[in-house]
N, C-alpha and C positions, 0 to 999 in steps of 0.2 A: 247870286248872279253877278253883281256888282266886281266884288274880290275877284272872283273866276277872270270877267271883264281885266282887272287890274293886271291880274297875274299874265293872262296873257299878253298884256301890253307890255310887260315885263321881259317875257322871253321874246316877242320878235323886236322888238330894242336891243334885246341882245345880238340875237340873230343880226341886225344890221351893222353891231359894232365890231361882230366877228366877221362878216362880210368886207367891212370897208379896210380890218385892218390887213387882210388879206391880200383887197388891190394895192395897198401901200407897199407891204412888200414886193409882191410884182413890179411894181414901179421903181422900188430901188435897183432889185436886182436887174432889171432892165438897162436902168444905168448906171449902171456897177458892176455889170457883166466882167470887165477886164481888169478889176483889181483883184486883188489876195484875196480868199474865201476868208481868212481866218476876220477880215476888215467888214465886207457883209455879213459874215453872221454876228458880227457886234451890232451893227448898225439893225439889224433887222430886231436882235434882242432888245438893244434901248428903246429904238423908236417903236416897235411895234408888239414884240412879246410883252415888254415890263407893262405898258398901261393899258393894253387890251388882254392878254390871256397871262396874266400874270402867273396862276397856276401851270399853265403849263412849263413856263418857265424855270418856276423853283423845281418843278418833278425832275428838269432835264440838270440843274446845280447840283442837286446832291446826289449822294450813291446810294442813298438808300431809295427802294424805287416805293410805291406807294401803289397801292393795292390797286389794281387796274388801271393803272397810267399807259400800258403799252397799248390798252386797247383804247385809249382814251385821245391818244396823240395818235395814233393812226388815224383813229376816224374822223377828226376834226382835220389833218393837214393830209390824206388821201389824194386831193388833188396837188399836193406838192411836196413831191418825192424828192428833188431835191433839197428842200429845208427840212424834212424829214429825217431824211439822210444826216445831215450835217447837225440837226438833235442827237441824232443816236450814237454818230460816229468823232462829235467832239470837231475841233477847227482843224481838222484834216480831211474833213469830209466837203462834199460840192454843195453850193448851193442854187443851181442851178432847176429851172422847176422844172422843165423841157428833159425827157428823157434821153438825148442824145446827148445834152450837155454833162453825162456822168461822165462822159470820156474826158471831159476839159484839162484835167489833171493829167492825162498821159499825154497830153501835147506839148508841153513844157520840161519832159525829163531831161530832154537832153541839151537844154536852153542854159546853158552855163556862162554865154560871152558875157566878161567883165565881171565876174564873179570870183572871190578868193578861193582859195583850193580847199580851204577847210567844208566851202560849201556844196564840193562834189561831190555827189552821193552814192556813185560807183568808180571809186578812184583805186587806192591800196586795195581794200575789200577784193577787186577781182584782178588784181596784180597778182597771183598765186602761180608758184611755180618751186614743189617740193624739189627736193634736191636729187632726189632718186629719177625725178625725171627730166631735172640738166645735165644730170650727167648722163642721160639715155641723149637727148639735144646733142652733148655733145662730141657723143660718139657715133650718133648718127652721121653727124656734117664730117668727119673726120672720116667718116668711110667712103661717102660717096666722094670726099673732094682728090682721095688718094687714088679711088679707081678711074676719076676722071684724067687727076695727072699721066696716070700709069696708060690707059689706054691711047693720050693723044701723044705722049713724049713728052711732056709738057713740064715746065717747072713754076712757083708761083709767081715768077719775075716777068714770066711771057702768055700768060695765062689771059685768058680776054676777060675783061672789065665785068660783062655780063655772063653768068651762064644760061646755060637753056633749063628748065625745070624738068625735072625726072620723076616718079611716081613714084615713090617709095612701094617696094612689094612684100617688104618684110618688116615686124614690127619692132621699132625700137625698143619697147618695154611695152611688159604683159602686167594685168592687174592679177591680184590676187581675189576674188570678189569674195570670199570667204574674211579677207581681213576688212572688207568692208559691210559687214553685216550689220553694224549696228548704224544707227541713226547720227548718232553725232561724228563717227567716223566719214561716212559718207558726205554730211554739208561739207568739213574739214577739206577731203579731197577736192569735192566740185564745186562748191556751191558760197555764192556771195550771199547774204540774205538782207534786202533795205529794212531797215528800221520801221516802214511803214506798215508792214506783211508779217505773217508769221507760218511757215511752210506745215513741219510737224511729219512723225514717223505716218502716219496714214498716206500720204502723199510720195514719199520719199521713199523706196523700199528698192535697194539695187538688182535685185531678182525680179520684181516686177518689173521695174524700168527695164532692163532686159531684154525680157521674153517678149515684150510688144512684139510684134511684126512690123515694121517697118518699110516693107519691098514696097515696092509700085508694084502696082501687077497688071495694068494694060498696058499694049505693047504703044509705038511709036507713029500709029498713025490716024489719031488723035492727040490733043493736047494733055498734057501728062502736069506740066510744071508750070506754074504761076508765077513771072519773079516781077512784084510793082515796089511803089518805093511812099510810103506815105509822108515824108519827110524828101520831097524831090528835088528843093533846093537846095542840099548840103553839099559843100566842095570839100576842095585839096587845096593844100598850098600852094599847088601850084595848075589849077583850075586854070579853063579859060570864059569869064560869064558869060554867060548866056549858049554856052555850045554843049549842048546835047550826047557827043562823044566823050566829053569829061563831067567830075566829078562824080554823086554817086548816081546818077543817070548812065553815065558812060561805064563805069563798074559794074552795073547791074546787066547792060549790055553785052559786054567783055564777060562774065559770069553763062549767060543764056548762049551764047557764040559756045562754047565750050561746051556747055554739057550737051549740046546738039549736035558739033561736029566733032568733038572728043569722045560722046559716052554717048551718044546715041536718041537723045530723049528730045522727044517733043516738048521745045518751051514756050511761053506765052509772056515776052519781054512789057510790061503795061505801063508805061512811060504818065502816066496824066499826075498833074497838078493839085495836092490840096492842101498845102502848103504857102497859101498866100496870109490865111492867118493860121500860124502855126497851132494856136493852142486848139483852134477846131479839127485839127487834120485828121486825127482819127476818125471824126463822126462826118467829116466831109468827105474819106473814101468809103466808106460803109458801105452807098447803096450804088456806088459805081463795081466796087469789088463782087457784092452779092447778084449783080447783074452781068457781068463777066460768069460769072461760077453758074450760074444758070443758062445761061448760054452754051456752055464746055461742060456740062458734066462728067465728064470723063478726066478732068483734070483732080487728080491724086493730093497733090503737093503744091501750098501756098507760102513764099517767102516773099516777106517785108524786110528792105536792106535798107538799113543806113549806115551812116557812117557816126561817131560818140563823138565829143565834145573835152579835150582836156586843156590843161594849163599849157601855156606855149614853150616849157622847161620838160615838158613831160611826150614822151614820143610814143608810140605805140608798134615798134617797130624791133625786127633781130635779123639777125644775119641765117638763110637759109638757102643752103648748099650755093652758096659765095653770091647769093642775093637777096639784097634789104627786102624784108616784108614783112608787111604790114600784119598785128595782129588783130585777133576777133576774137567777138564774146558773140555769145548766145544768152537770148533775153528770155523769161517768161511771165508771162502776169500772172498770179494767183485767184484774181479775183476775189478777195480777203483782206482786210485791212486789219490789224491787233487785236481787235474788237471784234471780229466774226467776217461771217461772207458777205459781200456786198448782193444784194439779192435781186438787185435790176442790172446787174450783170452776170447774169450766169455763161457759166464756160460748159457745153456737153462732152465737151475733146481734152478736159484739163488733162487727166490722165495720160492722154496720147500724146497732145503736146509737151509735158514732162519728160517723156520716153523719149521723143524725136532727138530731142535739145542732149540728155543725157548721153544718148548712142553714139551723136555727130560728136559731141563731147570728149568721152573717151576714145573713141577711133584717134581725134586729135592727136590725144596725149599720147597714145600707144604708136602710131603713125610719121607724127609730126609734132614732139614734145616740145610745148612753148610757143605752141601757133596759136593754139585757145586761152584766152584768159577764165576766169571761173564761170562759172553759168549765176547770171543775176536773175534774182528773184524780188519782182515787186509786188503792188496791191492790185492793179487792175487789168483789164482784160486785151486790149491794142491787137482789137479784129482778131486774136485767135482762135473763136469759137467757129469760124468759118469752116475751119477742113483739120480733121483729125492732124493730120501732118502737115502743121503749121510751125513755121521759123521766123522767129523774130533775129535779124543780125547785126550786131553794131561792128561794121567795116572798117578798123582805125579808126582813126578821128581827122580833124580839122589841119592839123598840122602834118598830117603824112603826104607823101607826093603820088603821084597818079604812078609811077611806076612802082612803089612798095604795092600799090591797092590792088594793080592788076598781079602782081607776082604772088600775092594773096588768097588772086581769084582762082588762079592754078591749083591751088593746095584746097581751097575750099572744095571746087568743082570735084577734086578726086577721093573727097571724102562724100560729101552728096552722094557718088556713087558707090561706095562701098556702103554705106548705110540702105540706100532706095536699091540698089542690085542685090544685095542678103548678104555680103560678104562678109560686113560686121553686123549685131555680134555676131561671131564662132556660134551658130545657133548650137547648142547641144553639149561644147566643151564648155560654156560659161555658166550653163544650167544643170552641168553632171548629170548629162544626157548623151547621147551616142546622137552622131551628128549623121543625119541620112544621106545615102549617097548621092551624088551628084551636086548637094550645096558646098 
């Protein structure tokens, strides 16, 4: 009875030491919310793995794992999924205990002020532009700027400064998708990939991508299109602060103005703020967005616009049909880091969103060669598990001026619509399928 007595004074001594060292890390990470993860999870490993759970510690050092350690480290840190995470996933992982705070990391991607160029992490990578399709770029601009001379009498010496934007109806350059069948073919043509992610032929299949459907299919008198902006306070060179009409608020405007009075669709301009502390901004539109989308059911299509982040040497801009504009990427999160799926982030739309991104993608290049930069692929999710056809946009950057962004929004808005109207893809020529009549 004695021993028994003993023993169990033994384990709830334990039980108290693993308790107390538990609040300790809460209390750091508490106050240590806003430095570097790789800095708290040192601070949490000296101060509190090494002399309280010392074993768990070593299991999480070496690579050889030790006969039920995953279930052993779950069940002990259960309540903290962030330090859990950041065990399993190495100093790239969050340490956040709060399930919201797994987003923390996507609030800073595009946070580059004052940083050297080597530390941009979608710089060259999605600067991509094969030669087969500048030279489609620049035999596009060469046609339409001869039919414009030729229709007004015009020569380039008296030619207005500005032109007006024309739709392109016919495509500059057609894919082959047969030479893109293979997997590394395919990243090659589209695709940037961050070092933090690893995509993989399961995901990536250009037939699949394809054949998604894509169309909106109610008509316009409900809300059809969502455009907010979770990153609200990004400008232009040439911004004016605090006015609503410019930067990328006024973009997203100028964008929703367009596909309403140009293409027909009911949009939903969502102007709010969550962007005061940038790095939370993803998990501070969360349940404003999910509240909206419950509201509007009927609303098909959600984009998040912002504008990227480069070196002040570096421009994001070309010359289209004799006006500066500004180019865009298309973003997607994998939900995935090197190491496997992030698993409190699940995506049910990954698939869909992949397709979105791909279609709007090559339309570009086949359209309007050198308007798109490569489609970037990261680790986490930046609210697109919301709505099957969701677009994350990076609108230029910081240095472009408010007239590249809107001459931008022209070519964007007319590709929106050839993707959400069925235009693109060629349902049927692209899948070696007879294309039915009427699309």
């Amino acid at each position: 009875m004695y021993m028994n007595g003993k023993r169990l004074k033994i384990i709830l001594i334990a039980v108290v030491i693993i308790s107390f060292a538990f609040v300790c890390a809460e209390i750091l990470r508490e106050r240590e919310k806003k430095t570097e993860s790789s800095a708290i999870h040192g601070i949490a490993e000296e101060l509190v793995m090494e002399p309280y759970l010392p074993g768990i510690r070593r299991m999480n050092e070496t690579d050889r794992r030790a006969s039920g350690d995953g279930f052993w480290r779950k069940a002990l840190l259960s309540q903290y999924p962030g330090l859990l995470y950041a065990l399993e996933n190495g100093e790239e992982g969050v340490t956040e205990s709060d399930y919201a705070k797994l987003l923390l990391p996507e609030g800073s991607d595009e946070d580059y002020r004052g940083l050297p160029e080597e530390a941009l992490e979608y710089g060259d990578d999605a600067m991509h532009l094969e030669k087969n399709l500048e030279s489609a770029f620049l035999k596009e601009n060469e046609i339409y700027l001869s039919s414009e001379q030729e229709e007004e009498g015009e020569t380039a010496e008296d030619a207005p400064e500005q032109q007006s934007f024309a739709r392109v109806e016919e495509k500059s350059y057609r894919y082959q998708w047969e030479e893109l069948s293979s997997y590394e073919a395919l990243i090659k043509a589209f695709y940037a990939v961050d070092s933090t992610t690893v995509a993989g032929e399961g995901l990536l299949q250009a037939e699949k991508l394809l054949e998604k459907d894509m169309r909106i299919q109610g008509d316009a008198d409900a809300p059809q299109i969502l455009i907010y902006h979770t990153h609200s306070k990004e400008n232009f060179v040439d911004s004016v602060p605090g006015d609503e009409n410019s930067g990328i608020l006024g973009a997203g405007e100028y964008l929703a103005e367009l596909l309403r009075e140009e293409y027909g669709y009911n949009v939903i301009h969502h102007t709010g703020c969550y962007d005061e502390d940038r790095a939370y901004a993803y998990s501070n539109s969360l349940p404003a967005l999910e509240e909206i989308l419950a509201k509007n059911p009927s609303i098909e299509a959600v984009i998040d616009l912002h504008r990227d982040e480069m070196p002040a040497d570096r421009r994001l801009v070309m010359d289209l049909q004799g006006r500066p504009t500004a180019q865009f990427m298309f973003f997607n999160g994998l939900c995935r880091t090197t190491k496997g799926a992030i698993e409190q982030l699940e995506n049910p739309y990954l698939s869909d969103n992949l397709a979105l991104s791909f279609q709007m993608q090559a339309a570009c290049n086949e359209y309007y060669p050198g308007i798109a930069r490569r489609i970037y692929l990261k680790a986490y999710r930046y609210n697109m598990h919301l709505c099957p056809k969701s677009l994350l946009i990076e609108l230029g950057a910081q240095n472009n001026t408010e007239e590249e962004i809107h001459n931008a929004c022209d070519v964007l808005a007319h590709v929106l619509d050839l993707v959400f109207g069925g235009r693109e893809p060629e349902r049927g020529e692209e899948m070696g399928q007879d294309t039915p009549e009427g699309d």
